[in-house]
VOKERO-460244 format. One line per field, with one value per residue: residue in three letters; y, z, x of N, C-alpha, C in turn; residue number from 1. Coordinates in nm, 4 decimals. Layout:
BEGIN
residu: ALA:...;
nY: Y:...;
nZ: Z:...;
nX: X:...;
caY: Y:...;
caZ: Z:...;
caX: X:...;
cY: Y:...;
cZ: Z:...;
cX: X:...;
num: NUM:...;
% end
This chain:
BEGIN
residu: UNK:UNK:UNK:UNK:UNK:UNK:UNK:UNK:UNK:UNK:UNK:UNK:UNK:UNK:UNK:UNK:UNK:UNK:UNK:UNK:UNK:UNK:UNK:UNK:UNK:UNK:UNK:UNK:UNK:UNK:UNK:UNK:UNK:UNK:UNK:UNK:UNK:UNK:UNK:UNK:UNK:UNK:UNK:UNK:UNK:UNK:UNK:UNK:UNK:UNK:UNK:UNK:UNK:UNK:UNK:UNK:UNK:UNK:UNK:UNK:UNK:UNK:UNK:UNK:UNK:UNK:UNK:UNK:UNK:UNK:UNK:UNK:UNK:UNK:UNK:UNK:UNK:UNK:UNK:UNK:UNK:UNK:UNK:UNK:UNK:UNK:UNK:UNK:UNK:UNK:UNK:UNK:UNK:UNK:UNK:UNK:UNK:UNK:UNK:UNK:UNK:UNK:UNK:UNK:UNK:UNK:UNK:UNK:UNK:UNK:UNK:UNK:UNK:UNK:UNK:UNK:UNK:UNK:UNK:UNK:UNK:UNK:UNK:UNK:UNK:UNK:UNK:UNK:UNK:UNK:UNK:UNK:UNK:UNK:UNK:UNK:UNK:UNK:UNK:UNK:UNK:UNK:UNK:UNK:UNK:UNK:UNK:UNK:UNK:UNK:UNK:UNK:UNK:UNK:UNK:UNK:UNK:UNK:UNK:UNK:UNK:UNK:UNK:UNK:UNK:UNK:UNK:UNK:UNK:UNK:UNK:UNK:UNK:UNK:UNK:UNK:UNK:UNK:UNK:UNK:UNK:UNK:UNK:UNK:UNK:UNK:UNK:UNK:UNK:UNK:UNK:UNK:UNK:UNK:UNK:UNK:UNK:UNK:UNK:UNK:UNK:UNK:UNK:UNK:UNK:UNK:UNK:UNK:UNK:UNK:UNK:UNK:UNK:UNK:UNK:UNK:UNK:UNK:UNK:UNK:UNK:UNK:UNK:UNK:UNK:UNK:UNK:UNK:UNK:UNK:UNK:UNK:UNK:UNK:UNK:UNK:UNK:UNK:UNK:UNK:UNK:UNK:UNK:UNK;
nY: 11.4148:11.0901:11.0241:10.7593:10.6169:10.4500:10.1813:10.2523:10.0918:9.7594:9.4440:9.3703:9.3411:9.4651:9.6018:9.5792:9.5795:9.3821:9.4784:9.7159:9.6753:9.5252:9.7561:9.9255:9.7287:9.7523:9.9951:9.9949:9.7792:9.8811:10.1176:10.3775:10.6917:10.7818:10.8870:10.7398:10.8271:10.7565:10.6402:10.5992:10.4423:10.6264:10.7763:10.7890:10.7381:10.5706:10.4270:10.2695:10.1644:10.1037:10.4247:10.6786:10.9579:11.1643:11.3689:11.5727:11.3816:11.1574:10.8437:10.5429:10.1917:9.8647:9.7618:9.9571:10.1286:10.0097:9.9658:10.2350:10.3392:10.2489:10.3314:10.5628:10.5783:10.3702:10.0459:9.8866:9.6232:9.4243:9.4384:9.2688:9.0082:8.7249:8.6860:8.4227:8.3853:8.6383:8.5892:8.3880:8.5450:8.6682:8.4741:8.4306:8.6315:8.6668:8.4726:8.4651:8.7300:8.7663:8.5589:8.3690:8.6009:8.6479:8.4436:8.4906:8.7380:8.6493:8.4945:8.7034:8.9211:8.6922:8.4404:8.3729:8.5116:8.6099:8.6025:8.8299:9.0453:9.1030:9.2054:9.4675:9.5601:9.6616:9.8043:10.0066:10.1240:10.3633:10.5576:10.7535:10.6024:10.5196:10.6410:10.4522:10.1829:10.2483:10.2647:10.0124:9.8284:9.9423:9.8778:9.6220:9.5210:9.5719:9.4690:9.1940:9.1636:9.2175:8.9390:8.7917:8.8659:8.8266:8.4985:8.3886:8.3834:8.2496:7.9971:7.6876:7.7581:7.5571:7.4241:7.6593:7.7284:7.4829:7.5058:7.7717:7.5901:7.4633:7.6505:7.7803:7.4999:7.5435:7.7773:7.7224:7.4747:7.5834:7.8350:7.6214:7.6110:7.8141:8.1553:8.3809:8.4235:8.4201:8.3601:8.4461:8.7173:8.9616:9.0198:9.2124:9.0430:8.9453:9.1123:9.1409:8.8502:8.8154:9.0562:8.8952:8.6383:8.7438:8.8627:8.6098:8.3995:8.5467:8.6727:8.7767:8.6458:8.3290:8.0449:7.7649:7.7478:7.9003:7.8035:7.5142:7.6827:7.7378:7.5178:7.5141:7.5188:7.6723:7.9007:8.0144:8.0674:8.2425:8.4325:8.5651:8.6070:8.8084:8.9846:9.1056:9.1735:9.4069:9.5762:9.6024:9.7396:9.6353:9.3775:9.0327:8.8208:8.7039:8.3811:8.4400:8.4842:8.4623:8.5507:8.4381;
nZ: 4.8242:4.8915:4.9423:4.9043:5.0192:4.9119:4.7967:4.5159:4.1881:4.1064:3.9821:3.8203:3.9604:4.1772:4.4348:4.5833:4.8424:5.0982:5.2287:5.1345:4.8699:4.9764:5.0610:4.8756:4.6640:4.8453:4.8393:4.5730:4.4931:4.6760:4.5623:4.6211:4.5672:4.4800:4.5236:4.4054:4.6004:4.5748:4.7495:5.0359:5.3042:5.4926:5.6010:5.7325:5.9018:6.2015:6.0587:5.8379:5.5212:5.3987:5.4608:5.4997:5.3781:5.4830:5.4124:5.5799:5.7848:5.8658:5.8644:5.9857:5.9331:5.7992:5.8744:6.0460:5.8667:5.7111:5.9204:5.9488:5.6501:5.6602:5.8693:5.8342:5.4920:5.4599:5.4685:5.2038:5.1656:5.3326:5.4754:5.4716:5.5553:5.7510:6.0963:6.1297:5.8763:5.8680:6.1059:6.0340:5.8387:5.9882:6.0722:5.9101:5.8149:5.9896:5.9869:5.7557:5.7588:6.0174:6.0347:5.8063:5.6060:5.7629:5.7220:5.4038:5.4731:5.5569:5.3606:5.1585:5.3180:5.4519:5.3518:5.1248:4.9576:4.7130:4.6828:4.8427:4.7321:4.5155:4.6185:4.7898:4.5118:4.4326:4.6716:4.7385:4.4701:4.4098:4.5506:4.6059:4.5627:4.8037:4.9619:4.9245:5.0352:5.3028:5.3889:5.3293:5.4527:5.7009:5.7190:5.6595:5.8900:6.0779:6.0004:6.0340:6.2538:6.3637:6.2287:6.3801:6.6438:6.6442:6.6182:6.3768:6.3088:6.4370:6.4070:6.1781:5.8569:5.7124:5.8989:5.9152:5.6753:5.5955:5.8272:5.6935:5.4558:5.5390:5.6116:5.3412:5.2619:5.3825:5.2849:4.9989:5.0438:5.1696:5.0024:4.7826:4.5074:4.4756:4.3508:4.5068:4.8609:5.0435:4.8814:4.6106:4.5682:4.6372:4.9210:5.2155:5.3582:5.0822:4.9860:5.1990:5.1067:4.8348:4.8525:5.0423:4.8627:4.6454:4.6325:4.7640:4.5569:4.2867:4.2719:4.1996:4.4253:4.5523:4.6490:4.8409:4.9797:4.7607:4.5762:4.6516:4.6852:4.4240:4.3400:4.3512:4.1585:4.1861:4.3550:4.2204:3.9914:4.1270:4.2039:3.9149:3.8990:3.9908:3.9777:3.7348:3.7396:3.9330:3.8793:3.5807:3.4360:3.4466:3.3571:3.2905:3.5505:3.6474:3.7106:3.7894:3.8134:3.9558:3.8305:3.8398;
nX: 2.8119:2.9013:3.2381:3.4755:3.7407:4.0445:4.2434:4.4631:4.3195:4.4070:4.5423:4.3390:4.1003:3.8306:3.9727:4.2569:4.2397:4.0864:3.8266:3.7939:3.7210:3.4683:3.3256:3.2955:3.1659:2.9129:2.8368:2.7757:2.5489:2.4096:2.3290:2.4043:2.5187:2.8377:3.1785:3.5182:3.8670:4.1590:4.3878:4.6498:4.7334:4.8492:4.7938:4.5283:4.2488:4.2735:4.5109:4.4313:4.2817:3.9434:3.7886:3.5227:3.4675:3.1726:2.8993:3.0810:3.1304:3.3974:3.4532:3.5539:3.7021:3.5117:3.3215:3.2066:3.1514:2.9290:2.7247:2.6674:2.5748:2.3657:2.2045:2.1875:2.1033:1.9089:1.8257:1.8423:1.9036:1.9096:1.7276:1.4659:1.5495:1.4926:1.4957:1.6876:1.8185:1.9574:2.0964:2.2668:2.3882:2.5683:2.7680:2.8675:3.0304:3.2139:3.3397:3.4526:3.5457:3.7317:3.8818:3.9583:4.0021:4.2680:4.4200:4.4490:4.6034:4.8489:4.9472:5.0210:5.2085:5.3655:5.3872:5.5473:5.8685:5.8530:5.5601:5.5389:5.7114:5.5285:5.2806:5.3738:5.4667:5.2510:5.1013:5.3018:5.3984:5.3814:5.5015:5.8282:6.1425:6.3347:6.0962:5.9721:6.0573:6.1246:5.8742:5.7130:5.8830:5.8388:5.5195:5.5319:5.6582:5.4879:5.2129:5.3063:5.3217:5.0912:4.9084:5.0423:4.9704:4.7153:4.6788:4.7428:4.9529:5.1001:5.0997:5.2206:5.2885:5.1461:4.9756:4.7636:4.7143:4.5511:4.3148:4.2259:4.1505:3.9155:3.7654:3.7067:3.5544:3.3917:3.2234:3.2677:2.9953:2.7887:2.7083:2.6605:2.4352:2.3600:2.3006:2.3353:2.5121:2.2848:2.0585:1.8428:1.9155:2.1158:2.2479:2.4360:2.5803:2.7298:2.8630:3.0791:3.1847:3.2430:3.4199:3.6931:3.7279:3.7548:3.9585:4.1667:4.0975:4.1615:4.4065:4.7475:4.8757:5.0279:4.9569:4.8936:4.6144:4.5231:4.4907:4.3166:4.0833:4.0272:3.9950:3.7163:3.3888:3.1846:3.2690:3.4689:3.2934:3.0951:3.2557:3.3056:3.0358:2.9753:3.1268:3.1203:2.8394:2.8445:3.0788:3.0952:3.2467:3.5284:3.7694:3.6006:3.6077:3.9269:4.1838:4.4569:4.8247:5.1458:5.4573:5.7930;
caY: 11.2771:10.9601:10.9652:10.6349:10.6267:10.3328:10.2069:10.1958:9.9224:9.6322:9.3076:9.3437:9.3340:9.6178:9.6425:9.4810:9.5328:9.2824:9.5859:9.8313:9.5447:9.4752:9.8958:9.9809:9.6585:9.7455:10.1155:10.0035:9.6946:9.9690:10.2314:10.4749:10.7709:10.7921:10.8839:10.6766:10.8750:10.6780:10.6891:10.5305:10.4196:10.6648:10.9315:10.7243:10.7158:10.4312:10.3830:10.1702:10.2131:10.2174:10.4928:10.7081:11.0819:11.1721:11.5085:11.6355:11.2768:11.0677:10.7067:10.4415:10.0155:9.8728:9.7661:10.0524:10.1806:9.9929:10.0305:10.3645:10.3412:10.1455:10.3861:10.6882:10.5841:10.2656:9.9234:9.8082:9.4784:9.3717:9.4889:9.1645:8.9136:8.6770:8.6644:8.3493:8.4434:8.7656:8.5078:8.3149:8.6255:8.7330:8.4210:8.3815:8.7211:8.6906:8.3597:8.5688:8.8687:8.7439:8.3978:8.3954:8.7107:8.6464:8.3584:8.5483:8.8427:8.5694:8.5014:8.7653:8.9569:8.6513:8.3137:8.3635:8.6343:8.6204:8.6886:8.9742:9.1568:9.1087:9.2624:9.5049:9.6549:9.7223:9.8974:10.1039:10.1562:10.4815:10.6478:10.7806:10.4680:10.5373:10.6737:10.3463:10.0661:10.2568:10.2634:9.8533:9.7934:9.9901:9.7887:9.5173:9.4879:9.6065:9.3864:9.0335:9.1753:9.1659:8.8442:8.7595:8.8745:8.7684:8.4042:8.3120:8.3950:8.1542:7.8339:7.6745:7.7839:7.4314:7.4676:7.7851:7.6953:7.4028:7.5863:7.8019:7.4844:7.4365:7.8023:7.7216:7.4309:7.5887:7.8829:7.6544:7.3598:7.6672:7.8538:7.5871:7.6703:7.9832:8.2656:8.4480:8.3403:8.3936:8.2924:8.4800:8.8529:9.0267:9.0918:9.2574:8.8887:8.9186:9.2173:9.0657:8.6969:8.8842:9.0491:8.8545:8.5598:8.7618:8.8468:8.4888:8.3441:8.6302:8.7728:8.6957:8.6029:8.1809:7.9757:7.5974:7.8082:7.9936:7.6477:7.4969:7.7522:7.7638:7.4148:7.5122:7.6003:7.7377:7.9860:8.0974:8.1569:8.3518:8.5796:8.6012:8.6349:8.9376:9.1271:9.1267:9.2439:9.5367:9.6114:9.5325:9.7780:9.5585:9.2181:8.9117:8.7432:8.5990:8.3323:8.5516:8.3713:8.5498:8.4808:8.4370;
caZ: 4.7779:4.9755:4.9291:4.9307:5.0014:4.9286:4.6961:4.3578:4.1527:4.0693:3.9151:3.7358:4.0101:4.2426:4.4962:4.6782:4.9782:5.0732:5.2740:5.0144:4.7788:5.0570:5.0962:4.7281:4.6707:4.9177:4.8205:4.4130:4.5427:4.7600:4.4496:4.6570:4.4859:4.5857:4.4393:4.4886:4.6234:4.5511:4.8694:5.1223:5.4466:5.6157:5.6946:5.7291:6.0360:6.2275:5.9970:5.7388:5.4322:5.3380:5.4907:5.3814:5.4148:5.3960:5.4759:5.7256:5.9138:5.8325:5.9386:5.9399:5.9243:5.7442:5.9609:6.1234:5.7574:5.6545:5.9778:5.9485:5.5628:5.6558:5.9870:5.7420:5.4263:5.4990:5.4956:5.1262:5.1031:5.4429:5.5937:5.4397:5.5870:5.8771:6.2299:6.1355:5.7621:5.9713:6.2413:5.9228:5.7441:6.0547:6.1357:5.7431:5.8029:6.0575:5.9340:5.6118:5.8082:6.1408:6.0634:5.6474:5.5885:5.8471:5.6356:5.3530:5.4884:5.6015:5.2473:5.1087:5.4041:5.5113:5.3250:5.0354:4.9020:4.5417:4.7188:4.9278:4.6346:4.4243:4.7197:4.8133:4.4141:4.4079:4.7470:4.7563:4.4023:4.3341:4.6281:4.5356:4.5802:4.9307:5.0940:4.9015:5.0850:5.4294:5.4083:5.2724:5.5653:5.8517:5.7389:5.6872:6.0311:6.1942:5.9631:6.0556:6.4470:6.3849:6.2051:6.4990:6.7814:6.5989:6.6652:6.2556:6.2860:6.5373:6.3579:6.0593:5.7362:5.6842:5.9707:5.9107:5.5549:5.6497:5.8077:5.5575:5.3804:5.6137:5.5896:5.2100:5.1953:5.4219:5.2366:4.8843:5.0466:5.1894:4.8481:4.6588:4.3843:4.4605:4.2917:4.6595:4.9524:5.1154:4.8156:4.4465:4.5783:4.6765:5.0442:5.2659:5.3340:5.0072:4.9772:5.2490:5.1124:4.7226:4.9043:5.0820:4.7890:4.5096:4.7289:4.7530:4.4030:4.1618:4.2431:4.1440:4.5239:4.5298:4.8409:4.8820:4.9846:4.6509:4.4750:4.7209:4.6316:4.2641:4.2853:4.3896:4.0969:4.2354:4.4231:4.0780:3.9013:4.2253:4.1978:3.8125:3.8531:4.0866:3.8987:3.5787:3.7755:4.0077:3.8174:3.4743:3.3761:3.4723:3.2965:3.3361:3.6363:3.6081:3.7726:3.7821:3.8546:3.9818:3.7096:3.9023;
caX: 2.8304:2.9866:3.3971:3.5692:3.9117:4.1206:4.3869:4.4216:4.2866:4.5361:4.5319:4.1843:4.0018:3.8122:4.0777:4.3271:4.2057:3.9308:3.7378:3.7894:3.6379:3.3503:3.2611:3.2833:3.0768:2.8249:2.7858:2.7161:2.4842:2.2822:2.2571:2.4312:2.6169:2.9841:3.3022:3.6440:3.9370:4.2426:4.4630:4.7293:4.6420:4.8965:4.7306:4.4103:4.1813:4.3422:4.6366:4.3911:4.1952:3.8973:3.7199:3.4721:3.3716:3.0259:2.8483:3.1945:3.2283:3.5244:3.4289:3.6547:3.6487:3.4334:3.1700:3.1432:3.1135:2.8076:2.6149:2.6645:2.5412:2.2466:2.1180:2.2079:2.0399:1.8090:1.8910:1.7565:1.9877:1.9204:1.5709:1.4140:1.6052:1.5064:1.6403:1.7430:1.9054:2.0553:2.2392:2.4136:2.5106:2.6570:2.8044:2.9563:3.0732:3.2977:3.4036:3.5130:3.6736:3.7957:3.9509:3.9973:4.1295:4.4158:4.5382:4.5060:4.7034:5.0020:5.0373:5.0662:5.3174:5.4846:5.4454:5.6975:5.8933:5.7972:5.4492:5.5543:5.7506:5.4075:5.2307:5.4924:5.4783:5.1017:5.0610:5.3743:5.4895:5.3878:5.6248:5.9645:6.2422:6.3296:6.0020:5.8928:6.1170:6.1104:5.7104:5.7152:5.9018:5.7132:5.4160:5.5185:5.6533:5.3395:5.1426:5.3678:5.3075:4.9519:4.9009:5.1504:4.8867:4.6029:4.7260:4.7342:5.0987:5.2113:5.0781:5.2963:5.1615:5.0506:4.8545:4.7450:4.6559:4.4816:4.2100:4.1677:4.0908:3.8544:3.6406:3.6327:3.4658:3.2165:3.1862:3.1595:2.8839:2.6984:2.6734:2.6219:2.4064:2.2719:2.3482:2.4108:2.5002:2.1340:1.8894:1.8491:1.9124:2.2367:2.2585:2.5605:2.7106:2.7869:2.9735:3.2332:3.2751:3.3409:3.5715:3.7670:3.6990:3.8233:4.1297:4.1960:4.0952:4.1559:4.4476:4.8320:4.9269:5.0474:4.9144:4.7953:4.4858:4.4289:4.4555:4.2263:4.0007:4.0101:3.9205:3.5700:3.4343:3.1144:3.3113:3.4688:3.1477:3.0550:3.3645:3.3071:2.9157:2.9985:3.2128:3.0708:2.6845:2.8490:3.2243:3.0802:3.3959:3.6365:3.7669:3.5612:3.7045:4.0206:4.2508:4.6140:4.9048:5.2290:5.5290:5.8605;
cY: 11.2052:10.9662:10.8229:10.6493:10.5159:10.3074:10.2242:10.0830:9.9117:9.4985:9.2431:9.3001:9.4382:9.6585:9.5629:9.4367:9.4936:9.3683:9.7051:9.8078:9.5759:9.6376:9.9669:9.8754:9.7016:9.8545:10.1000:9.8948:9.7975:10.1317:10.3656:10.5430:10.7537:10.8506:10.8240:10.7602:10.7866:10.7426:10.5924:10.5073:10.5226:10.7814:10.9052:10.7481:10.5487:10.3703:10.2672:10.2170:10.0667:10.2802:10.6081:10.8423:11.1366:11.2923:11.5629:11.5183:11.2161:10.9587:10.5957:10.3054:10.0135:9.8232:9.8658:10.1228:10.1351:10.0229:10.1514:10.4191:10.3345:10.2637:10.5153:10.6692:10.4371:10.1283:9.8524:9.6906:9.3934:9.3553:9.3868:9.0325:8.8619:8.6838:8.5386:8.3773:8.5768:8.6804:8.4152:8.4027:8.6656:8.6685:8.4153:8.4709:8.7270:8.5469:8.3900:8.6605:8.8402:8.5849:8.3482:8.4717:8.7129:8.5468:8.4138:8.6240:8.7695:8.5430:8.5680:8.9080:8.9026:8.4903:8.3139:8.5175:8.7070:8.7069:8.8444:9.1188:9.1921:9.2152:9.4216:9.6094:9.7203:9.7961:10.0257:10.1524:10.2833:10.6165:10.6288:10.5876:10.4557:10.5346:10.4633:10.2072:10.0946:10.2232:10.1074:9.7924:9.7956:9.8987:9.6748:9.4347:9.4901:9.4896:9.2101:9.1006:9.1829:9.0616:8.7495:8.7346:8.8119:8.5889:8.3302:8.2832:8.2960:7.9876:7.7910:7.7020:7.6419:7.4032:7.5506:7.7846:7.5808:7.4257:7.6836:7.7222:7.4589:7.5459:7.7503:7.6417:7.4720:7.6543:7.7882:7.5660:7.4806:7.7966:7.7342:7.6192:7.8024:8.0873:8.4080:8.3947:8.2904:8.3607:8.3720:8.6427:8.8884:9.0493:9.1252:9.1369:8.9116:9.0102:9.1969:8.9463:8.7455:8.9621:9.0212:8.7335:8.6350:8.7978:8.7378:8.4125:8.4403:8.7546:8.7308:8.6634:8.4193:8.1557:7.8169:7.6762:7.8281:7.9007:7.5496:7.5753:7.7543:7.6296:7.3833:7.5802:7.7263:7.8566:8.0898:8.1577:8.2363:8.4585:8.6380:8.6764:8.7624:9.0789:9.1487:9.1816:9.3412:9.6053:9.5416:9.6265:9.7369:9.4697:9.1435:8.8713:8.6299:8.5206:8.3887:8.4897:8.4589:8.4419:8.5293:8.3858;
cZ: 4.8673:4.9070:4.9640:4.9278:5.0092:4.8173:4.5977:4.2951:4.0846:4.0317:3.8404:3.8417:4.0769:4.3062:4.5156:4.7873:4.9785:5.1510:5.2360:4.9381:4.8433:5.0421:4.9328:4.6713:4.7210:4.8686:4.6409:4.4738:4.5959:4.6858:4.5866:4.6237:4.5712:4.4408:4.4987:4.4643:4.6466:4.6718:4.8872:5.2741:5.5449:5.6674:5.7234:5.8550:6.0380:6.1634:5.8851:5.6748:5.4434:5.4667:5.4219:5.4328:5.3576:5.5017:5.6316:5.7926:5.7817:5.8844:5.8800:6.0051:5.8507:5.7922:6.0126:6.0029:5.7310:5.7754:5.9881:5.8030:5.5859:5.7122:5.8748:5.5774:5.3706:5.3923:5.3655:5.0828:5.2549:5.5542:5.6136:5.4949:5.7171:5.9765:6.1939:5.9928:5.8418:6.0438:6.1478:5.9049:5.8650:6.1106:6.0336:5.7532:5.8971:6.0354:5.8197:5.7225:5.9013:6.1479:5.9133:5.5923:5.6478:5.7355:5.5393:5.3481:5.5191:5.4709:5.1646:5.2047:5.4589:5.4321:5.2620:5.0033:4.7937:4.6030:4.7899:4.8270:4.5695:4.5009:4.7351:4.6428:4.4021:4.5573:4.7294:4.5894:4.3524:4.4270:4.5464:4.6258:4.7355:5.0089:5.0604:5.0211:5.2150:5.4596:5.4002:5.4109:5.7141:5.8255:5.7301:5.8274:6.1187:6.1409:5.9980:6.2446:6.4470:6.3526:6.3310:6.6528:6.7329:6.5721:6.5154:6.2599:6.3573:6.4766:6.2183:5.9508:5.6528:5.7385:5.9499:5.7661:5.5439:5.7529:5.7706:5.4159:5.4067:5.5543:5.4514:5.1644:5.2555:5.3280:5.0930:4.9100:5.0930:5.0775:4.7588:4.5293:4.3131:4.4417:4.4139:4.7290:5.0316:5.0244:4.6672:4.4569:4.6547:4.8089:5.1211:5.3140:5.1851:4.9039:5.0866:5.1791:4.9537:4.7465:4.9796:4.9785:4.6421:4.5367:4.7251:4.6351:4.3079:4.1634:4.2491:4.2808:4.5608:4.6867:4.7668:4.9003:4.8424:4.5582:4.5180:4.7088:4.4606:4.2347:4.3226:4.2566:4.1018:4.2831:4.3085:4.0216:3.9801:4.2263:4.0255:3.7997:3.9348:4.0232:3.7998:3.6085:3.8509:3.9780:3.7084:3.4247:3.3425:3.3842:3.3662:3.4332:3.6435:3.7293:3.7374:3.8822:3.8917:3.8687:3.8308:3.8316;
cX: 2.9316:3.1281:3.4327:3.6491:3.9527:4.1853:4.3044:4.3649:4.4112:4.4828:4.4152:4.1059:3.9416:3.9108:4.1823:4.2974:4.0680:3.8304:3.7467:3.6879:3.4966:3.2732:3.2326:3.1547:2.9383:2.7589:2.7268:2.6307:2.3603:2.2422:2.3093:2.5703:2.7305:3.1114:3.4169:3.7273:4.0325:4.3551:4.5629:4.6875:4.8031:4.8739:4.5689:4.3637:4.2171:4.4491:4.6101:4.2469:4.1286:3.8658:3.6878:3.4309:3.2677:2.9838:2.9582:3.2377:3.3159:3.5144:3.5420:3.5868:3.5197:3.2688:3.0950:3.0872:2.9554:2.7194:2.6194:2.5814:2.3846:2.1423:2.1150:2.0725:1.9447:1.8809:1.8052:1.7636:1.8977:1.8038:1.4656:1.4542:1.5324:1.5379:1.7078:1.9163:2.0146:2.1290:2.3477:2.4608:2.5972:2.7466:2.9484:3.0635:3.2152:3.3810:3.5030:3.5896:3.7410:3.8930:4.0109:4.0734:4.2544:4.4545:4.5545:4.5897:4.8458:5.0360:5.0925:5.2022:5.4448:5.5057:5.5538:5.7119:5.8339:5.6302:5.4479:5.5993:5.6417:5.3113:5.2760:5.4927:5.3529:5.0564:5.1729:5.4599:5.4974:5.4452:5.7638:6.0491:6.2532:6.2685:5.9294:5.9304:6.1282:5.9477:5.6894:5.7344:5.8392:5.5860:5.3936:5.5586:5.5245:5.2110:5.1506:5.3225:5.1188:4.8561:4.9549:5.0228:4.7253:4.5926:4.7498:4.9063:5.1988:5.2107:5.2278:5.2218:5.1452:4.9406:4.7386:4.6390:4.4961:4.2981:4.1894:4.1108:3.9417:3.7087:3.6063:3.5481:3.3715:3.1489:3.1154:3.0362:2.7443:2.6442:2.5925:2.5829:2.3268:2.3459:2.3918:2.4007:2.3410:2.0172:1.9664:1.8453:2.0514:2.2185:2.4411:2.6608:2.7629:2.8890:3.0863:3.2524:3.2939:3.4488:3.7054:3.7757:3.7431:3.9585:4.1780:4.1858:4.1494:4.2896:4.5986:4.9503:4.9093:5.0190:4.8671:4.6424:4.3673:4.3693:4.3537:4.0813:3.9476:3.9696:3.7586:3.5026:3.3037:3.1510:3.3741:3.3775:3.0795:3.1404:3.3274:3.1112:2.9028:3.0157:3.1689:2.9067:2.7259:3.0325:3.2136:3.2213:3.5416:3.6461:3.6294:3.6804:3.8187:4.1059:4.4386:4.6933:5.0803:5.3638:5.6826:5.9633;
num: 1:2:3:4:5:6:7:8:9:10:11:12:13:14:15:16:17:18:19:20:21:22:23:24:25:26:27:28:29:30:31:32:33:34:35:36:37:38:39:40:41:42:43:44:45:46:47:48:49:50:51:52:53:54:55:56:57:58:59:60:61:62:63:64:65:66:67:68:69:70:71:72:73:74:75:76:77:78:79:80:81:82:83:84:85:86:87:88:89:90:91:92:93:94:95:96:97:98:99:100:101:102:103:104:105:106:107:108:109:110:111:112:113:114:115:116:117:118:119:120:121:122:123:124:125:126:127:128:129:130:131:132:133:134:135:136:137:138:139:140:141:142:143:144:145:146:147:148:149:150:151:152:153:154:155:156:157:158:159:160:161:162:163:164:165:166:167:168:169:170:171:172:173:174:175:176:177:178:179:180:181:182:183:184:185:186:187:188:189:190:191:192:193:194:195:196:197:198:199:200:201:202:203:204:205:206:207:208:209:210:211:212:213:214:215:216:217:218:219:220:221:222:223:224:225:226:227:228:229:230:231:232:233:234:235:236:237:238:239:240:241:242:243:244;
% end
């Protein structure tokens, strides 16, 4: 059976992490068995969760995860699609992981404190005191140096925010009223933009962004119509607000 490794769940939603979210997503979406192995990313392949071991390999990222899912046990989300439908999801996709997720990750590492402590208790709280606040630290340095090189870090987070304003309204005018991003059937776009979209709406990290978001409300009933069809275990999808 397929291992998942990645955090714990937190704040009523699948994960924290928005490619924990996206691979756990993908693997209940594609009816393929698995079990989750609740981890840390420091002994991880590459120094980041998820990754997943399946029959001896150990694969890591999550792209490399699903095409590896797909070539392994056939492509039943995705085999139907267009070349044309295939060149959006792949366009949405990297719009979601390569340019979205960075602003998310600045708010929660570096916009405010209040956010960072919130952050900061749900990855590391279940190390002893010490290993906890040396570990907090090591990543969060390495994490502000890669927001840093990844050029989100150099803007002002008005800037910065600002397009992330931007991706959103794509993401909501290109949803609209369809129940997935590509039509009336689940495909692998939509196991990244639930998780990077419930990361951002649903979870108790404060931004201009998240509020910007929550005023879509399409994008809500897409995080809520998610979770409640592939993490019916969970709450109904909530808006969680950090108390300071």
């Amino acid at each position: 059976m397929i291992e998942l490794h990645q955090f714990a769940r937190t704040w009523g939603i699948p994960n924290l992490s928005q490619f924990c979210v996206k691979v756990e997503t993908y693997l209940r979406m594609a009816k393929l068995p698995h079990q989750i192995v609740e981890s840390l990313p420091l002994k991880a392949p590459r120094g980041k969760l998820p990754f997943i071991m399946d029959g001896g390999k150990k694969i890591a990222d999550s792209r490399v995860i699903v095409n590896y899912l797909k070539s392994t046990y056939g492509d039943t989300l995705d085999a139907d699609l267009t070349a044309e439908q295939k060149a959006i999801a792949k366009s949405f996709q990297r719009l979601l992981e390569e340019h979205l997720y960075w602003i998310g990750m600045m708010s929660r590492w570096h916009y405010t404190e209040a956010n960072w402590q919130t952050n900061k208790q749900a990855i590391f709280a279940g190390l002893p005191p010490v290993a906890r606040d040396l570990a907090a630290w090591v990543y969060r340095r390495r994490i502000n140096g890669q927001i840093l090189g990844q050029g989100t870090g150099r803007m002002t987070t008005q800037e910065a925010f600002a397009l992330g304003m931007e991706d959103v309204d794509a993401l909501a005018d290109f949803l609209a009223d369809k129940p997935y991003f590509l039509g009336c059937k689940p495909t692998s776009l939509d196991a990244s933009a639930y998780g990077i979209l419930v990361n951002t709406l649903g979870c108790p990290i404060e931004s201009p962004l998240k509020d910007h978001a929550l005023s879509k409300q399409n994008l809500v009933d897409y995080c809520d119509r998610m979770q409640q069809e592939f993490f019916p275990e969970l709450q109904r999808f909530q808006q969680q607000r950090v108390t300071v």
